[in-house]
C-alpha positions, 0 to 999 in steps of 0.5 A, spaced: 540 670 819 541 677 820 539 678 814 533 675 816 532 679 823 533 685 819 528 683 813 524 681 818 522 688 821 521 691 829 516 685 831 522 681 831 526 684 836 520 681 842 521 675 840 529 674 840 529 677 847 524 672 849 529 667 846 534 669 849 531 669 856 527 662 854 534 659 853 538 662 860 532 660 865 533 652 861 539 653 863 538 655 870 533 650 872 537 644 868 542 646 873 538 647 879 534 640 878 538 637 879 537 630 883 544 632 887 542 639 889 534 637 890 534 630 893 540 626 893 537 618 893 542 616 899 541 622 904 535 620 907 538 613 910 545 617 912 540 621 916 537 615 919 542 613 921 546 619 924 540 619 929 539 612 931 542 613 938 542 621 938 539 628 934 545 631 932 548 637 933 545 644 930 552 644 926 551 637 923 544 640 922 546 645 918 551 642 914 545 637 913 540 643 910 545 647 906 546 640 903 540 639 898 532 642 899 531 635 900 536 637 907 533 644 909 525 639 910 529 633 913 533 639 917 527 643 919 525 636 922 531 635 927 531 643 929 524 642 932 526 635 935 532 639 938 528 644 942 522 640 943 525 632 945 517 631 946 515 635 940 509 630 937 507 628 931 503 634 930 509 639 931 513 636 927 509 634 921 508 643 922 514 643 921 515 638 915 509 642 911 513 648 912 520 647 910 516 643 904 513 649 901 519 653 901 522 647 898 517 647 893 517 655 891 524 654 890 524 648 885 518 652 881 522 659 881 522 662 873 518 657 871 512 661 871 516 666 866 518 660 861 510 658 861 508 665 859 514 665 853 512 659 851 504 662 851 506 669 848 512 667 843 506 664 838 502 670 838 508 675 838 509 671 831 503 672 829 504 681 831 508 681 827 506 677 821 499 681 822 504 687 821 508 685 816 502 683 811 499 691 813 504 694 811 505 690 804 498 691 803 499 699 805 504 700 800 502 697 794 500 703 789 492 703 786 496 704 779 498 700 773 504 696 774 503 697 782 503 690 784 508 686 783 505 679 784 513 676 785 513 684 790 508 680 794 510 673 795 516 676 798 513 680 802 508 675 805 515 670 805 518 675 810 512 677 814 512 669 816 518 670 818 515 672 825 510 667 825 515 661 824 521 664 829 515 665 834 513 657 834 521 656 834 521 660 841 515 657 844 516 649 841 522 648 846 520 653 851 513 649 852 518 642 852 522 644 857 517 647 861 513 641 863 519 637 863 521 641 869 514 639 872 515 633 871 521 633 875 519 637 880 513 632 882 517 627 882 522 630 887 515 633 892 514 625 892 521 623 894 520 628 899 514 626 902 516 619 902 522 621 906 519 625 911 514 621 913 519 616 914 523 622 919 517 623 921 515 616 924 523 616 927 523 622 931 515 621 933 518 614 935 524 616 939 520 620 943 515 616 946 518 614 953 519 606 953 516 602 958 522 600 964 524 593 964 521 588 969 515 592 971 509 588 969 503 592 967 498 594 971 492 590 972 485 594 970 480 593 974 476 589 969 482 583 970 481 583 978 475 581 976 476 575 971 482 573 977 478 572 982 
């Protein structure tokens, strides 16, 4: 394989660093995707249950948000609900919106740099194919005996190297690329699935329930029909 780097020539070397950053950010948005650190499946039933009868306090509030993305957006809900009990639907639905969004740009890091190498890895291979059959060219001698069919095809064969190294790079970066798109499009519907139904909970809890025994005031339409 060195062999082949070193064939290969200086062109190479672009493409061998965006492998190497192709492969670490993968591995980073493998473990950073994962469903227990962006939305745990059970967390939005135990947080309507911890607020049944009470929002919790900030320091359960904040264990909430250092749990998953998925806890900072619910999180930023229960913190308006704490400073303003009688915070409408509005405010709260601001307050999802927001948390939402840094949620989002937290999944979406590094992705933007995997999909520029998957796009750049095919044209830097062909850089140096395009170099390589330059200086191939450029060295055969106009004389006799100068070009060497076998010469040339080995040659060529090196040049191709870059082309076929580039594929190597962009084939799986492009992959995994929109398989973390994927995921994070799944992973923004869950979030929304659960903080409209935080949302419904904490608007619900905030309405003043009628008190017991006291009948409706009549409306003037109803005297009417009475008498």
């Amino acid at each position: 394989m060195f062999s082949i780097i070193q064939a290969a020539g200086w062109p190479i070397w672009p493409l061998l660093l965006c492998s190497v950053v192709a492969l670490a950010l993968i591995i980073e948005r493998v473990v950073s995707l994962r469903a227990a650190r962006v939305a745990p499946p059970s967390l939005i039933e135990e947080v309507l249950g911890v607020t049944q009868l009470q929002i919790p306090s900030g320091e359960v509030v904040g264990k909430l948000a250092e749990n998953s993305l998925l806890g900072q957006v619910l999180a930023a809900g229960l913190r308006t609900s704490q400073a303003d009990p009688r915070a409408g639907e509005t405010r709260l639905r601001q307050s999802f919106e927001l948390a939402g969004r840094h949620a989002i740009h937290q999944m979406e890091r590094y992705l933007n740099t995997l999909g520029t190498i998957a796009a750049a890895a095919p044209l830097l291979g062909l850089l140096g194919t395009v170099v390589g059959m330059i200086e191939i060219f450029g060295s055969q001698s106009p004389g006799p005996g100068g070009n060497n069919p076998a010469l040339l095809a080995h040659g060529i064969s090196i040049a191709l190297y870059n082309t076929a190294f580039g594929l190597v790079v962009a084939i799986p970066s492009l992959m995994f690329y929109r398989y973390f798109r994927g995921r994070i499009e799944s992973y923004v519907v869950d979030m929304e699935q659960a903080s409209e139904r935080l949302l419904t909970h904490l608007v619900n809890r905030a309405m003043p329930a009628a008190p017991a025994g006291v009948p409706p005031v009549a409306t003037p339409a109803s005297g009417k029909a009475k008498a």
